[in-house]
PDBQT receptor file of N, H, CA, C and O in Angstrom, charges set to zero:
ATOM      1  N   UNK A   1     -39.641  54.248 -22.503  1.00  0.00    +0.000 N 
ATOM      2  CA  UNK A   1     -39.733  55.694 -22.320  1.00  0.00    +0.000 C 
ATOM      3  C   UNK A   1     -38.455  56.162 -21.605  1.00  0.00    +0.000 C 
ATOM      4  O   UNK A   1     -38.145  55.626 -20.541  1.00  0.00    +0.000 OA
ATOM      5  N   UNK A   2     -37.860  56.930 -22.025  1.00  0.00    +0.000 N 
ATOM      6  H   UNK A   2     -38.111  57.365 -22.889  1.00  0.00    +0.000 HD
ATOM      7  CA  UNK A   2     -36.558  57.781 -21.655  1.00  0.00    +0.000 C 
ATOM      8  C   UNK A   2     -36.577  58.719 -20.282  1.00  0.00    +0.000 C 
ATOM      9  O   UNK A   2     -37.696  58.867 -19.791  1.00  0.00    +0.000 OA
ATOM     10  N   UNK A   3     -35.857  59.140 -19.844  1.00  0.00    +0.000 N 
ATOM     11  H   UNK A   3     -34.948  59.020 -20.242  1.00  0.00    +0.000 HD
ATOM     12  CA  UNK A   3     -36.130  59.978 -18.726  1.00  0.00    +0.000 C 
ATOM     13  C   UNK A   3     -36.715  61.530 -19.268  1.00  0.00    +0.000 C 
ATOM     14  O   UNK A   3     -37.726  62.023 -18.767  1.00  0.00    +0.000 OA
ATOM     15  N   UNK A   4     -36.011  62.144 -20.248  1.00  0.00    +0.000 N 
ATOM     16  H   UNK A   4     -35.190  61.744 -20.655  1.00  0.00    +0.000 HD
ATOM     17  CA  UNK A   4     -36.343  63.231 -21.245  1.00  0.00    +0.000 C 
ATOM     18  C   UNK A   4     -38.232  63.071 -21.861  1.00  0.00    +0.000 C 
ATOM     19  O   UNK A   4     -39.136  63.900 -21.976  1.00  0.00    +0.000 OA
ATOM     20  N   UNK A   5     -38.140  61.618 -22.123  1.00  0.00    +0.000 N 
ATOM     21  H   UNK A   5     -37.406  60.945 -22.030  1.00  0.00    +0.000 HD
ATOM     22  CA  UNK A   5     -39.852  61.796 -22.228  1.00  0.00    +0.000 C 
ATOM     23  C   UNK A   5     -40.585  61.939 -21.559  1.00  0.00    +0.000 C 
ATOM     24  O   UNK A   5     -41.665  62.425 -21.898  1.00  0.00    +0.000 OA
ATOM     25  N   UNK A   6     -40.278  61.532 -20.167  1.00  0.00    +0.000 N 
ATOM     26  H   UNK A   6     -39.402  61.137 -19.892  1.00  0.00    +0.000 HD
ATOM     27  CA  UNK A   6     -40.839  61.629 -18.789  1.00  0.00    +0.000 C 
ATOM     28  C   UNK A   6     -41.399  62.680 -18.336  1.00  0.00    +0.000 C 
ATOM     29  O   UNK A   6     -42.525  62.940 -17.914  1.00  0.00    +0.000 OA
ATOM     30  N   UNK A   7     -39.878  63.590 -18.571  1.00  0.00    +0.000 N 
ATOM     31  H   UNK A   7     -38.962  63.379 -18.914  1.00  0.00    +0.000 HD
ATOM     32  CA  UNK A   7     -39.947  64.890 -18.142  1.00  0.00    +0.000 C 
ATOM     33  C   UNK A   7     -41.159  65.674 -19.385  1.00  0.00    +0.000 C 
ATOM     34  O   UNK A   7     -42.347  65.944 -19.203  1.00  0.00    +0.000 OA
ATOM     35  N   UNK A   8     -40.472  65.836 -20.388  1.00  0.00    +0.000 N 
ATOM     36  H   UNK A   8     -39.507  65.617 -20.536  1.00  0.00    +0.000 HD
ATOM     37  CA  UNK A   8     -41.351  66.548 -21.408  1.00  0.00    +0.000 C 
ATOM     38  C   UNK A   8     -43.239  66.164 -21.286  1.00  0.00    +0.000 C 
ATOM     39  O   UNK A   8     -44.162  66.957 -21.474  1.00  0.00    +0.000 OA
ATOM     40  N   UNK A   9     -43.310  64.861 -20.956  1.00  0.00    +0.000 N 
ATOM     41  H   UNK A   9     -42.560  64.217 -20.804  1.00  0.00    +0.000 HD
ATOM     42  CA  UNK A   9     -44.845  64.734 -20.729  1.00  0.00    +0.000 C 
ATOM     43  C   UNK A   9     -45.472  65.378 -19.492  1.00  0.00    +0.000 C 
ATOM     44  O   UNK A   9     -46.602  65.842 -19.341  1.00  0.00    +0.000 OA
ATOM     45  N   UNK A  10     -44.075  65.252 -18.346  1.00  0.00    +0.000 N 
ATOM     46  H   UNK A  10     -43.157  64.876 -18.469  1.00  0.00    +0.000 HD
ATOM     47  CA  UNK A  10     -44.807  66.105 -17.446  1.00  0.00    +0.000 C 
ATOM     48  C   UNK A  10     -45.011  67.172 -17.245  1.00  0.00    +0.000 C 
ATOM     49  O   UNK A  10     -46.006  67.513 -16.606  1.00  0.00    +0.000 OA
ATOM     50  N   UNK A  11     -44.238  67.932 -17.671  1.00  0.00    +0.000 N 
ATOM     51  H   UNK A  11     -43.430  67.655 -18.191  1.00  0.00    +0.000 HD
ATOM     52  CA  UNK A  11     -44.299  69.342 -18.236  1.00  0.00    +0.000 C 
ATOM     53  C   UNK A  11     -45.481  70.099 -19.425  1.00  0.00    +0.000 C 
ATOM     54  O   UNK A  11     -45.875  71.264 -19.386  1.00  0.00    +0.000 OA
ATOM     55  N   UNK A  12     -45.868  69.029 -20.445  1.00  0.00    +0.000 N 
ATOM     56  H   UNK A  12     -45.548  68.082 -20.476  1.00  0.00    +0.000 HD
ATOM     57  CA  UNK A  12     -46.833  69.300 -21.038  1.00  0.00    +0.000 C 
ATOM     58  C   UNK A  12     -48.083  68.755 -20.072  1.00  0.00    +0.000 C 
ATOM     59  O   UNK A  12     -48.983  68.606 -20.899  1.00  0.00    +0.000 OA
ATOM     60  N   UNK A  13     -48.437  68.509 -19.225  1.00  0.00    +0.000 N 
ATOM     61  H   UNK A  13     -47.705  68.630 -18.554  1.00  0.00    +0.000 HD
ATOM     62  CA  UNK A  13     -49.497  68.717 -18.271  1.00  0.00    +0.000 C 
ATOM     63  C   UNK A  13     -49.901  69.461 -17.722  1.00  0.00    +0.000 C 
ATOM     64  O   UNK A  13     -51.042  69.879 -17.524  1.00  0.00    +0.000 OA
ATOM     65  N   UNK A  14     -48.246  69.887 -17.179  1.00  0.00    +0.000 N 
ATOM     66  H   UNK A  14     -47.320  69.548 -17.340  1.00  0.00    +0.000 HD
ATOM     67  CA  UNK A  14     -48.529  71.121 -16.425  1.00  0.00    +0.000 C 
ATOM     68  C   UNK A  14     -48.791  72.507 -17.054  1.00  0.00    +0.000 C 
ATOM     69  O   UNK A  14     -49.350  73.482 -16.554  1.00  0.00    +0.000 OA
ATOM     70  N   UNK A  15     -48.310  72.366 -18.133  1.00  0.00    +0.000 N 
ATOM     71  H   UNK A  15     -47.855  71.573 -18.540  1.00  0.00    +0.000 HD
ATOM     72  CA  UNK A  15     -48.669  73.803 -18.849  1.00  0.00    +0.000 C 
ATOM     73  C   UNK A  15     -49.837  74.036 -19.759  1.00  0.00    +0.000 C 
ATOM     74  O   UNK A  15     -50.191  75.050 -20.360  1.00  0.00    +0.000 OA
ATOM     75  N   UNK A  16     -50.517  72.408 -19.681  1.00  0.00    +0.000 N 
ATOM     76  H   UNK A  16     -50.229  71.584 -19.192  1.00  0.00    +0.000 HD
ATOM     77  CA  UNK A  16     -52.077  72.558 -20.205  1.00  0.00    +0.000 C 
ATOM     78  C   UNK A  16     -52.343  73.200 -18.801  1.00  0.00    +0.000 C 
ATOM     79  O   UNK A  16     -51.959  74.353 -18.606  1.00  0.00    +0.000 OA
ATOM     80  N   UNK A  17     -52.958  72.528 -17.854  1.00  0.00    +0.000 N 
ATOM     81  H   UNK A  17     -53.270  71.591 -18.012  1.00  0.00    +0.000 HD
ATOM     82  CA  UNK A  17     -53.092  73.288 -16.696  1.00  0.00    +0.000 C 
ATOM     83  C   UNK A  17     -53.294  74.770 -16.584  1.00  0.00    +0.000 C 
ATOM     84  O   UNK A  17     -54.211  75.584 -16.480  1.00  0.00    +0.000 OA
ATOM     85  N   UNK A  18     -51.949  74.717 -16.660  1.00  0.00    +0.000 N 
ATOM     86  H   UNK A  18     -51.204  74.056 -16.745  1.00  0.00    +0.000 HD
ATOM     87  CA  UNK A  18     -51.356  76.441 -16.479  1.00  0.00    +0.000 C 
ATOM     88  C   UNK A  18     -52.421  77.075 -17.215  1.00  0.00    +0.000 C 
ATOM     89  O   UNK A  18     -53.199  77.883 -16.707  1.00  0.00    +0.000 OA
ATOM     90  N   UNK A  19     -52.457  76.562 -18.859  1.00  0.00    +0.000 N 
ATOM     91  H   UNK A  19     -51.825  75.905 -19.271  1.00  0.00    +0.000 HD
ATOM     92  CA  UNK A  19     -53.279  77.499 -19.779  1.00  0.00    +0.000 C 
ATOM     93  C   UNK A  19     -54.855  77.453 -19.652  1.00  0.00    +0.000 C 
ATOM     94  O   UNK A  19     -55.526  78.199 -20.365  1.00  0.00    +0.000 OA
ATOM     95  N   UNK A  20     -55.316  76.791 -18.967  1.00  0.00    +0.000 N 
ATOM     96  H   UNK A  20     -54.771  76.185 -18.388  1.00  0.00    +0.000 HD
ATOM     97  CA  UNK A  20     -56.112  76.754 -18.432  1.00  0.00    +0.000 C 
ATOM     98  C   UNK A  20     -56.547  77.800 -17.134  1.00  0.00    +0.000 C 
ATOM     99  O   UNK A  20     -57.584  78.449 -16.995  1.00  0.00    +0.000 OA
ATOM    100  N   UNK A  21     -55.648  77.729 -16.468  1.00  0.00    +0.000 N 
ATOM    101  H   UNK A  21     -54.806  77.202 -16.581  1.00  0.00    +0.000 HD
ATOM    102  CA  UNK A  21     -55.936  78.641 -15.593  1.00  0.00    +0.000 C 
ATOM    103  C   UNK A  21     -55.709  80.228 -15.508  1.00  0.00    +0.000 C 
ATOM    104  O   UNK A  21     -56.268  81.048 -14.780  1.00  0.00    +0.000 OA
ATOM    105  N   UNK A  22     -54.865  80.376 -16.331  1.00  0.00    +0.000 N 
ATOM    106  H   UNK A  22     -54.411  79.709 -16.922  1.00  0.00    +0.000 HD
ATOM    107  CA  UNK A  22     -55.001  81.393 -17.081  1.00  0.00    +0.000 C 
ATOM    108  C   UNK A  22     -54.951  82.018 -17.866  1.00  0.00    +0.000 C 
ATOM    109  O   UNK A  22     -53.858  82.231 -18.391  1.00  0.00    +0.000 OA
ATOM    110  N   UNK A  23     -56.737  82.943 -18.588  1.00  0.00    +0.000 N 
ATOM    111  H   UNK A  23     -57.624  82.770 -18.162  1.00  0.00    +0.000 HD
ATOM    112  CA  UNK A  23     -57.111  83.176 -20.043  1.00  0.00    +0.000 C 
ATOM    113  C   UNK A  23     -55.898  83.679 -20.866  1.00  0.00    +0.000 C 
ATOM    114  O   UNK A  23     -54.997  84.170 -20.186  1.00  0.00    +0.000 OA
ATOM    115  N   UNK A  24     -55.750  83.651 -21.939  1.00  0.00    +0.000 N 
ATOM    116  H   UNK A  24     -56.483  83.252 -22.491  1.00  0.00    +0.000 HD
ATOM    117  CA  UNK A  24     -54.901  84.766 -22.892  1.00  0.00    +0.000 C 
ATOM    118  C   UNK A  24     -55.193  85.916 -22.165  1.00  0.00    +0.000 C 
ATOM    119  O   UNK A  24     -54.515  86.482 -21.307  1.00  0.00    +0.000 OA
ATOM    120  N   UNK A  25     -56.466  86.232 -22.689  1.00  0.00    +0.000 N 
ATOM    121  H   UNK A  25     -57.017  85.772 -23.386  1.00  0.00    +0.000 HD
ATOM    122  CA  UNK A  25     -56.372  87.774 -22.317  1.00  0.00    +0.000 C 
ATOM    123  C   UNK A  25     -55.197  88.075 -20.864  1.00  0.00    +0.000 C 
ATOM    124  O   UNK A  25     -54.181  88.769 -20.909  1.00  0.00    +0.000 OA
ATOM    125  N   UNK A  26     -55.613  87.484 -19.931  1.00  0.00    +0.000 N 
ATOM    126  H   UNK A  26     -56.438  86.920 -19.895  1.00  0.00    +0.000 HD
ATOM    127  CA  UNK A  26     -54.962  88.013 -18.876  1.00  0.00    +0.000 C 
ATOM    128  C   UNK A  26     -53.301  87.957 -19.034  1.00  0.00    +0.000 C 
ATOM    129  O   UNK A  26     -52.575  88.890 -18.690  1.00  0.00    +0.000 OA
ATOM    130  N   UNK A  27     -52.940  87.013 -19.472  1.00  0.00    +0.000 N 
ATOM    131  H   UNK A  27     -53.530  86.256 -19.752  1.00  0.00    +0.000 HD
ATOM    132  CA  UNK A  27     -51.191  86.652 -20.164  1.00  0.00    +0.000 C 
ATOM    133  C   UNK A  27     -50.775  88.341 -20.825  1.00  0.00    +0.000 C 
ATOM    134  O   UNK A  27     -49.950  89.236 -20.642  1.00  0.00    +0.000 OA
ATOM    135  N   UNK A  28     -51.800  88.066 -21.561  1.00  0.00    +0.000 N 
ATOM    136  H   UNK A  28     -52.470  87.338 -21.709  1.00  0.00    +0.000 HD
ATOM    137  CA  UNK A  28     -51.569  89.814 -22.528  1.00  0.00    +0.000 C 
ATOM    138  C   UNK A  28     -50.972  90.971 -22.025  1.00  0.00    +0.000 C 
ATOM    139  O   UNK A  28     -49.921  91.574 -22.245  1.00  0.00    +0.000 OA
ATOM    140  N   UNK A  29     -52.503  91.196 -20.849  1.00  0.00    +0.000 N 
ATOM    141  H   UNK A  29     -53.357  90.706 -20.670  1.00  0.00    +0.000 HD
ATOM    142  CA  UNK A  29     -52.551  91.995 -20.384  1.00  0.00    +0.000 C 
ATOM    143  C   UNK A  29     -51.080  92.091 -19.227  1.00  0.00    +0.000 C 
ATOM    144  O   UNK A  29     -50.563  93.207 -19.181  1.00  0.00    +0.000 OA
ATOM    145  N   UNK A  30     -50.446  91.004 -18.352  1.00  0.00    +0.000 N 
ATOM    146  H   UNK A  30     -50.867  90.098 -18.389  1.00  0.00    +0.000 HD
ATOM    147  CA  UNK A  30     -49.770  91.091 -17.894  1.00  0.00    +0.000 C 
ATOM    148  C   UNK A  30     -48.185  91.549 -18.471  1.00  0.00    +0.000 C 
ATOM    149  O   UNK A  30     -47.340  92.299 -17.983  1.00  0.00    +0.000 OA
ATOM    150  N   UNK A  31     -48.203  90.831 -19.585  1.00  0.00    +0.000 N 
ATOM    151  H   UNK A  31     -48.890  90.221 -19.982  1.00  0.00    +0.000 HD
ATOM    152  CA  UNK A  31     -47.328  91.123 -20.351  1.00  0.00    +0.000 C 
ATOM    153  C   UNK A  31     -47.252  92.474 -20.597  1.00  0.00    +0.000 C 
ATOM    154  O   UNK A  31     -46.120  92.888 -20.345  1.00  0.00    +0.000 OA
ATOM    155  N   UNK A  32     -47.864  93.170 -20.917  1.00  0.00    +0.000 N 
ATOM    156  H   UNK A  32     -48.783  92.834 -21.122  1.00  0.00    +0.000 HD
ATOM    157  CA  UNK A  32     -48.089  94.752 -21.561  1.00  0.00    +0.000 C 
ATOM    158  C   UNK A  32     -47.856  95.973 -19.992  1.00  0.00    +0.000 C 
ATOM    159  O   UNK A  32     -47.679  97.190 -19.925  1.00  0.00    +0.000 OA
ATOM    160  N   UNK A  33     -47.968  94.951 -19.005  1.00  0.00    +0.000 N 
ATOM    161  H   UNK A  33     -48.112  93.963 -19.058  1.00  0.00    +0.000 HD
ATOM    162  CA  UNK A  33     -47.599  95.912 -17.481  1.00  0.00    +0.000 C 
ATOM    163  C   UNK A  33     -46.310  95.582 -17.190  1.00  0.00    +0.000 C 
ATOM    164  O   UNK A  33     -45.899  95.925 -16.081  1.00  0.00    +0.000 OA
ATOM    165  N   UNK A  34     -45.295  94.775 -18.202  1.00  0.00    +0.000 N 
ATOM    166  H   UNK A  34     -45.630  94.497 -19.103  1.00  0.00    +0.000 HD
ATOM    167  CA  UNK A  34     -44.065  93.960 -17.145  1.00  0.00    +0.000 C 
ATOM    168  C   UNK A  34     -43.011  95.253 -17.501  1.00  0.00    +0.000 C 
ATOM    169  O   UNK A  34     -42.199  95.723 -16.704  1.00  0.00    +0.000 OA
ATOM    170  N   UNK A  35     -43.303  95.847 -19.337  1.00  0.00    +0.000 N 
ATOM    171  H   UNK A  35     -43.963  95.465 -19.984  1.00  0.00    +0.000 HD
ATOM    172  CA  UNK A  35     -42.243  96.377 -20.031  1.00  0.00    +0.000 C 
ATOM    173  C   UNK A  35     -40.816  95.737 -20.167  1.00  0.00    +0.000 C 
ATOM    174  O   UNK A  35     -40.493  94.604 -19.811  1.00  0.00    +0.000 OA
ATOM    175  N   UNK A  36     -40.114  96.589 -20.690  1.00  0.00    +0.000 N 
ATOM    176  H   UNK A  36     -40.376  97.510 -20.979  1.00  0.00    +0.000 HD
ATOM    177  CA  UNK A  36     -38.491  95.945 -20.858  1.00  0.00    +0.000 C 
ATOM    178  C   UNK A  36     -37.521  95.885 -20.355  1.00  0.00    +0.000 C 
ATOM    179  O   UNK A  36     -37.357  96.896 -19.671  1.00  0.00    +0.000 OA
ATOM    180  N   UNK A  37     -36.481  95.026 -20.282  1.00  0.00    +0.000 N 
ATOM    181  H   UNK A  37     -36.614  94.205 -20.838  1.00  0.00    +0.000 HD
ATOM    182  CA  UNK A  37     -35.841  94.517 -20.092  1.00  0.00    +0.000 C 
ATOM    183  C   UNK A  37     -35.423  93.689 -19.112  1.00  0.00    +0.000 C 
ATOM    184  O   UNK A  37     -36.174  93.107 -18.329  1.00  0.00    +0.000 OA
ATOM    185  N   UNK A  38     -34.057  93.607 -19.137  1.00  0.00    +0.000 N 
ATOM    186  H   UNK A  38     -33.447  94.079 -19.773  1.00  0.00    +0.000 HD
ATOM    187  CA  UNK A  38     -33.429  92.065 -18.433  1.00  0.00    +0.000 C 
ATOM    188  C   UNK A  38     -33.984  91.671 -16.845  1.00  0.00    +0.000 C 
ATOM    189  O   UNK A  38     -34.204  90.532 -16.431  1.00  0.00    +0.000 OA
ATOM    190  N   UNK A  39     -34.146  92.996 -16.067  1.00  0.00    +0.000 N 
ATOM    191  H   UNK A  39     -33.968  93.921 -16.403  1.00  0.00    +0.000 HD
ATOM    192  CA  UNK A  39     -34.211  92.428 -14.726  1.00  0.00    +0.000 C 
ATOM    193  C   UNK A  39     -35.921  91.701 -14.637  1.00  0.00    +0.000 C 
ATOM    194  O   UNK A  39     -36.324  91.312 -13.541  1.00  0.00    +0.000 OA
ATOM    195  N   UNK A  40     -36.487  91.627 -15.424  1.00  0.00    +0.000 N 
ATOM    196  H   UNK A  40     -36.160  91.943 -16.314  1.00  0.00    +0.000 HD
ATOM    197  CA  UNK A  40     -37.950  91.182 -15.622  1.00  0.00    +0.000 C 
ATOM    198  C   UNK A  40     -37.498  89.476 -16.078  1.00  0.00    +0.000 C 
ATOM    199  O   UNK A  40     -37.807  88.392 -15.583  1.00  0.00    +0.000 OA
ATOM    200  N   UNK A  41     -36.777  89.797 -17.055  1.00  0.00    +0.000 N 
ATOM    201  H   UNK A  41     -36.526  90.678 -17.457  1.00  0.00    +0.000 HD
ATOM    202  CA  UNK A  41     -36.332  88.120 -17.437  1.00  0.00    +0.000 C 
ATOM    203  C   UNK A  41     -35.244  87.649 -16.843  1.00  0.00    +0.000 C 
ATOM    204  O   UNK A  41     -34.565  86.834 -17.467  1.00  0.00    +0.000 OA
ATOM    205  N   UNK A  42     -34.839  88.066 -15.493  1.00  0.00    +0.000 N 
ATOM    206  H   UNK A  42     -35.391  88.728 -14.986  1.00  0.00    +0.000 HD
ATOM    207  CA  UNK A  42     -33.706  87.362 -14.961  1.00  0.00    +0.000 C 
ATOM    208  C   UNK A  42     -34.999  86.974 -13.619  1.00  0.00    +0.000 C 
ATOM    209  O   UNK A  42     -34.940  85.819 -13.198  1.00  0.00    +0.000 OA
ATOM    210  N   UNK A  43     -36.068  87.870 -13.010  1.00  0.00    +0.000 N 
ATOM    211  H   UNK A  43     -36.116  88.809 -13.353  1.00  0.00    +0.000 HD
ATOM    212  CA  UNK A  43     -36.588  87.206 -11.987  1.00  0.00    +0.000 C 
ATOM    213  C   UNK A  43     -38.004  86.098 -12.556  1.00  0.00    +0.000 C 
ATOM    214  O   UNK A  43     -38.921  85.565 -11.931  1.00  0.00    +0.000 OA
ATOM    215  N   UNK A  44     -37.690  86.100 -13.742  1.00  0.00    +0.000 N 
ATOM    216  H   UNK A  44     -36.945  86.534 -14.250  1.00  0.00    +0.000 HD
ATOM    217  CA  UNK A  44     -38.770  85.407 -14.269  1.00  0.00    +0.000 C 
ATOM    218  C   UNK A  44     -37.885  83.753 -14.135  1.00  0.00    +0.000 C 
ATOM    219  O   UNK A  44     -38.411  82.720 -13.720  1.00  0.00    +0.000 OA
ATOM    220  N   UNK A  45     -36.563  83.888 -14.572  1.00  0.00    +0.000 N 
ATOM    221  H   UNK A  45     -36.136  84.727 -14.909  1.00  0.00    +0.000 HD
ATOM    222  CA  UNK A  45     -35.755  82.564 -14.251  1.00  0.00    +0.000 C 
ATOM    223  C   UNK A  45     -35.711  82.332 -13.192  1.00  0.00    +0.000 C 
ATOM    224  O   UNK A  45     -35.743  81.103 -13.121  1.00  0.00    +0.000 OA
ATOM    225  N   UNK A  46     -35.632  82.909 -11.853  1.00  0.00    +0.000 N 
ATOM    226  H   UNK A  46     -35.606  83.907 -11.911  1.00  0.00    +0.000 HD
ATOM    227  CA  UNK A  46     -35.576  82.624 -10.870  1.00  0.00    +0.000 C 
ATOM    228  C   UNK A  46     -36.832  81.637  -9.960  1.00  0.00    +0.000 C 
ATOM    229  O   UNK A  46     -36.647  80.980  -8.936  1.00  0.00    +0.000 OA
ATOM    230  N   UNK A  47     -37.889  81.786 -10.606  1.00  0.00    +0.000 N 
ATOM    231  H   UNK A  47     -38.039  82.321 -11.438  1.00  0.00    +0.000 HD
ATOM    232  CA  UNK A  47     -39.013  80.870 -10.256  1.00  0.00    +0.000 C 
ATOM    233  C   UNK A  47     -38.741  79.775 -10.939  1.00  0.00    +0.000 C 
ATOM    234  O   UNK A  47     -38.131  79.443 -11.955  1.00  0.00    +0.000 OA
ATOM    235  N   UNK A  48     -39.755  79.021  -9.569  1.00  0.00    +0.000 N 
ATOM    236  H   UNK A  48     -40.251  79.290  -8.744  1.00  0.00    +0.000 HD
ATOM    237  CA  UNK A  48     -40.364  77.929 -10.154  1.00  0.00    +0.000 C 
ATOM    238  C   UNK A  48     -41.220  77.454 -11.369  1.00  0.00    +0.000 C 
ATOM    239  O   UNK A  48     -41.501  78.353 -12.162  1.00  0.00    +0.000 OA
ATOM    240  N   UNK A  49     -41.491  76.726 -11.540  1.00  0.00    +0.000 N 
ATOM    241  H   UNK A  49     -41.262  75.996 -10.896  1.00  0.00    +0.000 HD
ATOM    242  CA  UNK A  49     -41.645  75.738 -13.076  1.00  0.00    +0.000 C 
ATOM    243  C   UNK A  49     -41.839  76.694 -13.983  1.00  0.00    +0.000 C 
ATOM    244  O   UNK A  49     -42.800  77.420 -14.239  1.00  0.00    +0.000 OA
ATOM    245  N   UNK A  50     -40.556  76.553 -14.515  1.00  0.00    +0.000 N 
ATOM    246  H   UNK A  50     -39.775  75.963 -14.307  1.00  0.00    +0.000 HD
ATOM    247  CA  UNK A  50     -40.069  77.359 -15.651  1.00  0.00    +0.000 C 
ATOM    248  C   UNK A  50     -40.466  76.318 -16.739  1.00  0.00    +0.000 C 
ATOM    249  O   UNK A  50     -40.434  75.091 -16.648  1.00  0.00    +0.000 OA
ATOM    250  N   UNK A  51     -40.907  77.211 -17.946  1.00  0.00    +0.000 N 
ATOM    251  H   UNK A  51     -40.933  78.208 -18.020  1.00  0.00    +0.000 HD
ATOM    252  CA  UNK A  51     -41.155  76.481 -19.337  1.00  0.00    +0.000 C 
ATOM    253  C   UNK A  51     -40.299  75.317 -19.638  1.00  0.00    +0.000 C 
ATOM    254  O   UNK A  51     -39.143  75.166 -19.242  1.00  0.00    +0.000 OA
ATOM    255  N   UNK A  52     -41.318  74.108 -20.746  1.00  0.00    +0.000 N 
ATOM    256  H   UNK A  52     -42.256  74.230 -21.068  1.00  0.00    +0.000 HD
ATOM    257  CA  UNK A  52     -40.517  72.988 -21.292  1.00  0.00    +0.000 C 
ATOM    258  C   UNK A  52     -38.976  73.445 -22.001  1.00  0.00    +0.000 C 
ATOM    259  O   UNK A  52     -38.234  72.481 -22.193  1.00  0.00    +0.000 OA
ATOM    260  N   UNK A  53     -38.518  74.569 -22.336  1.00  0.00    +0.000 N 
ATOM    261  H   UNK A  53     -39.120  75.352 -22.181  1.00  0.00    +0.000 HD
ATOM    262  CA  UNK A  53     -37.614  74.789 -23.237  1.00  0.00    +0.000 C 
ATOM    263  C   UNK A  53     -36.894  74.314 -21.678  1.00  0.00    +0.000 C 
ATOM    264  O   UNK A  53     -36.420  73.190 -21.509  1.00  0.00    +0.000 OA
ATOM    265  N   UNK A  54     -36.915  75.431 -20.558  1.00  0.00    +0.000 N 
ATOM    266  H   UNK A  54     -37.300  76.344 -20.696  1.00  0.00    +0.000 HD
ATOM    267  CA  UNK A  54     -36.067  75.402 -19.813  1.00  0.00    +0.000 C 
ATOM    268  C   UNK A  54     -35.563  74.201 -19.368  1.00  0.00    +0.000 C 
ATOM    269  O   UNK A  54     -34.369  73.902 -19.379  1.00  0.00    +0.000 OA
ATOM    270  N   UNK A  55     -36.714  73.325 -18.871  1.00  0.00    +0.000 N 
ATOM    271  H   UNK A  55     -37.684  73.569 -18.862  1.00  0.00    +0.000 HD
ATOM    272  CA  UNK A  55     -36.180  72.040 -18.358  1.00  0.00    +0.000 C 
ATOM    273  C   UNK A  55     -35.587  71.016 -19.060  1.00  0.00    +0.000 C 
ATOM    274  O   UNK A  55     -35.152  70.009 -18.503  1.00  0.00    +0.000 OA
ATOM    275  N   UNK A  56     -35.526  71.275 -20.660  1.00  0.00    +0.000 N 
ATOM    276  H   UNK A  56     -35.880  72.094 -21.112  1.00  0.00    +0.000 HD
ATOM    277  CA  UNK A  56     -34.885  70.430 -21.308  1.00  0.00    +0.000 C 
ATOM    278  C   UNK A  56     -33.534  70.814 -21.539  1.00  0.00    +0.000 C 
ATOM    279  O   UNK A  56     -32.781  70.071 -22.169  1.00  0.00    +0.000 OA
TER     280      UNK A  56
């Protein structure tokens, strides 16, 4: 096992988890209060455990 698989498995744990803890609906709904643009997706990078895309 590679270090990259390591990572990617641990990351798919955590984001079962995640989806678990919280429903779609609520994702939705948050989504639909954030509106547009960049300064929403620049403090969204700024957190912690950012999506598998990111960490790869």
């Amino acid at each position: 096992m590679t270090i990259l698989d390591t990572i990617a498995e641990h990351t798919r744990k955590r984001v079962a988890e995640r989806k678990l803890s919280h429903p779609t609906r609520e994702l939705e709904e948050r989504c639909r209060t954030l509106g547009r643009g960049t300064p929403h997706f620049e403090e969204a990078l700024s957190k912690e455990g950012l999506s598998f895309i990111c960490e790869v």
